[in-house]
C-alpha positions, 0 to 999 in steps of 0.5 A: 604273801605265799611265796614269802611265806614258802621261803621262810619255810624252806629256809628253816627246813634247810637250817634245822640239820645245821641247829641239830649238829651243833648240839654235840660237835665232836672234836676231828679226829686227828686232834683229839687227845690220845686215850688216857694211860692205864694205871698199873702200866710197866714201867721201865727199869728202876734204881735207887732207894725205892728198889733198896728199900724194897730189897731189903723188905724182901727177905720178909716176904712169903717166898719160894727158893728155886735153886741154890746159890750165892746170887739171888734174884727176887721175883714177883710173879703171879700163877697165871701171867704167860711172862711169868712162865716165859722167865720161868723158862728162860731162866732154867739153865742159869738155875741147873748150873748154880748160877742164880737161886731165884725167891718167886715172890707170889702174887694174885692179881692177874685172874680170878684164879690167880689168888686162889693158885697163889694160896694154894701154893703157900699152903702145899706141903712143898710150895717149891714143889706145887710152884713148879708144877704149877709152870710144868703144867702151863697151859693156855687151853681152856684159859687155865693158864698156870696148871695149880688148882686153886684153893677155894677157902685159903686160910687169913693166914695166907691171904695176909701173906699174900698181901703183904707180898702186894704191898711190898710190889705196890712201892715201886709203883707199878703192878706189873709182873714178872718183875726182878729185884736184885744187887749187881756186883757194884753194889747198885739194886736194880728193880727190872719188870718184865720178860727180858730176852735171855741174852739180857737175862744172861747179862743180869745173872752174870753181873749179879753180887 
């Protein structure tokens, strides 16, 4: 009886792990399903009514001229996105020489001082002016990034622009920034986000309308 009785209890000690384990099995690992993409992810290059109609909503919106010319290309940007910078970098040649005038459209999504920096710009008595200070102050020490001090109670005024600005960005479905809008000399409009090497952008400035 004792021995019978020792068996049972082994036998139940040695399948309290298994009870156990079988509670919250995990799925192996090399099948588990790849993690969710995250809204707002870029996405790649667009053409077709969505940029046509933002483009011609674009003229509207609250804007900044960067240079002057016959070609124009509308940018959405935010004052603290380093691919911002990047393009605003890159494109300074194609700007000097007359060969592209740029309309940075502002936007402040991508930090807490990104908005206050976007409003701050809007309500300068030269928003050209305080944009470009804002690139020519860029810094990543500290985590300021874009080099504009922000401006703490913007007026409804400019946030209303300012939001209007998000809405049109939001059509393409996407918030990503930097993100280019423009017409190519065959009349196609063409909806670009991101930072494209400069022989890209070189390809783009010189196929614009």
């Amino acid at each position: 009886m004792k021995a019978m009785l020792r068996s049972i209890l082994i036998a139940f000690a040695l399948l309290l792990p298994l009870a156990a384990g079988a509670e919250t099995p995990q799925e192996p690992a090399a099948v588990q399903k790849p993690a969710a993409k995250k809204p707002g992810a870029p996405k790649p290059e667009q053409k077709g009514r969505v940029p046509a109609a933002m483009l011609a909503e674009a003229p509207m919106s609250a804007w900044m001229r960067d240079g002057q010319s016959k070609h124009v290309i509308y940018v959405f940007f935010d004052p603290n996105c380093p691919y911002c910078h990047k393009l605003y970098e890159n494109l300074r040649d194609a700007v000097a020489l007359g060969d592209v005038e740029l309309r940075w459209i502002p936007v402040g999504i991508s930090r807490e001082s990104s908005l206050g920096k976007a409003a701050a710009m809007l309500e300068a008595k030269s928003p050209i002016d305080a944009f470009h200070y804002n690139e020519q102050h860029f810094t990543f020490d500290g985590g300021k990034f874009g080099g504009l001090e922000e401006e703490p109670l913007p007026k409804k005024e400019t946030l209303q622009k300012l939001a209007d600005n998000l809405t049109l960005l939001k059509k393409a479905g996407t918030l990503a920034v930097p993100a280019m809008l423009f017409r190519t000399q065959d009349g196609t409009v063409r909806y670009v986000p991101g930072a494209p090497p400069i022989e890209v952008l070189e390809n783009i400035v010189r196929n614009l309308e």
